[in-house]
N, C-alpha and C positions, 0 to 999 in steps of 0.2 A: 504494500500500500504506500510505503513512504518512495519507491519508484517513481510512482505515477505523481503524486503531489509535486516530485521533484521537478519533474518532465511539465508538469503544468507550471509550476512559478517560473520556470526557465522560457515556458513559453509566450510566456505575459509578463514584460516590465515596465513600470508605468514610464512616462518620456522625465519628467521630474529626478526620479532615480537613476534612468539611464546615464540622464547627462551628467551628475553627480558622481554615480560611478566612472565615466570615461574622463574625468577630472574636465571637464570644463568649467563650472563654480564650486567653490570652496565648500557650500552649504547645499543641502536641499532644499533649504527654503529659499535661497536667492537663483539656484536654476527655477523656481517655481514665480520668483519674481520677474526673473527674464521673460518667462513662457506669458505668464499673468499680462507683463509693459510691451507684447506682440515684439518683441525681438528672437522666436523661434519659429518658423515653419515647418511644418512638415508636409513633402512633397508639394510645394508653392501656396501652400493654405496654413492661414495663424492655427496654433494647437494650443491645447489645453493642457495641464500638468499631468491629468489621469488618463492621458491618450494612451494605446499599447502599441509599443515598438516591437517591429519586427529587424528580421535581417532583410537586409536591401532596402530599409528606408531612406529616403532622403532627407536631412535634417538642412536646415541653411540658418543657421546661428549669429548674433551682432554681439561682440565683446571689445565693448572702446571703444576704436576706430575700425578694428576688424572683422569684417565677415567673414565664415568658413562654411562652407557646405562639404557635407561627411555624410558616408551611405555608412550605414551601421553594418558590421562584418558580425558583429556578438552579442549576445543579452550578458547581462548581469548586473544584481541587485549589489553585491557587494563591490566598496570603493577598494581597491589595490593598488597597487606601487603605479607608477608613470607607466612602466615599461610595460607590466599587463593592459595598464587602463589602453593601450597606445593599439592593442589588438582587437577593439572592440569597434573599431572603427575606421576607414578612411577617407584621406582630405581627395577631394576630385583632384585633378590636376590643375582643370581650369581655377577653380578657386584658388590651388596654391601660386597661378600664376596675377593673378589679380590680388593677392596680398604681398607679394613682391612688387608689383607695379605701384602699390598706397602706401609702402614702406617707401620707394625710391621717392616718392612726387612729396611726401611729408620731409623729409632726409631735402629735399631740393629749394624749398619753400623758407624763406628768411626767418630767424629765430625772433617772433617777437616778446621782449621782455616785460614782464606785468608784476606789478610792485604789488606788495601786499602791505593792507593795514594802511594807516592814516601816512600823508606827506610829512617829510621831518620840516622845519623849522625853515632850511635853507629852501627844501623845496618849494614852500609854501611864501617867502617871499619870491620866487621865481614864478608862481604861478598868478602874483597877484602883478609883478611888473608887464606881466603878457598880456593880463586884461586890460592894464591901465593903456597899456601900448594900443590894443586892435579899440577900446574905445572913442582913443582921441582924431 
C-alpha cells in the first residue's frame, strides 16, 4: 500500500512546492507569492500555487530582472542540494540565450548613482544655489 501512495505523491506536486524544491525561492510561501503577483506561467497561462506539475511542463518564471523558462525533467516535494534541485528541471536554450542578451544590455547601460537618505549639508547648499540660479 505505501507503493502506491508513493507512486501517487510523486505523481502530483503542487507548482508552489515544485519551484521550492528546484530552488528557485528561498521559501514556499514567497514561490506562492510569485505564483499569487502572476510572475509564473504555466505553458503561457498565469497559475495558481495548487496547480499539479507534470514532466514536460512548461514553466516561464520572473526573478528580478530575469526571466527563465524551464520544462520540468522531475517531480519532487523535497528541497535538496543545488546539484539535485539542478535535475528537476531545464532552462530552454532560447531563454538561456535571452538572459545573456539582458545581462550584456544591463553590463552596457551607464551606472546611475542614487544617494540614499537625506542630502548632507554641502549638498543641500548646492541644491539651493541651483534653484536660486534656474529662478532668476
Amino acid at each position: 500500500m505505501t507503493r502506491q501512495s508513493d507512486k501517487h505523491t510523486q505523481a502530483k506536486v503542487r507548482l508552489d512546492k515544485w519551484l521550492w524544491a528546484a530552488r528557485f525561492y528561498k521559501t514556499r510561501s514567497m514561490a506562492k507569492q510569485a505564483i499569487d503577483g502572476g510572475k509564473v506561467h504555466c505553458d503561457g497561462v498565469r497559475a495558481k500555487p495548487g496547480k499539479e506539475v507534470s514532466p514536460g511542463l512548461k514553466i516561464t518564471l520572473r526573478q528580478g530582472f530575469d526571466e527563465k523558462t524551464v520544462i520540468v525533467a522531475n517531480l519532487s516535494e523535497k528541497r535538496r542540494g543545488a546539484t539535485e534541485a539542478q535535475l528537476l528541471y531545464e532552462e530552454t536554450a532560447q531563454s538561456l540565450e535571452q538572459r545573456k542578451q539582458r545581462i550584456e544590455q544591463r553590463k552596457s547601460r551607464p551606472f546611475h548613482l542614487q544617494t540614499e537618505g537625506r542630502p548632507s549639508k554641502r549638498d543641500r547648499r548646492l541644491i539651493h544655489r541651483f534653484k536660486q540660479s534656474n529662478s532668476e
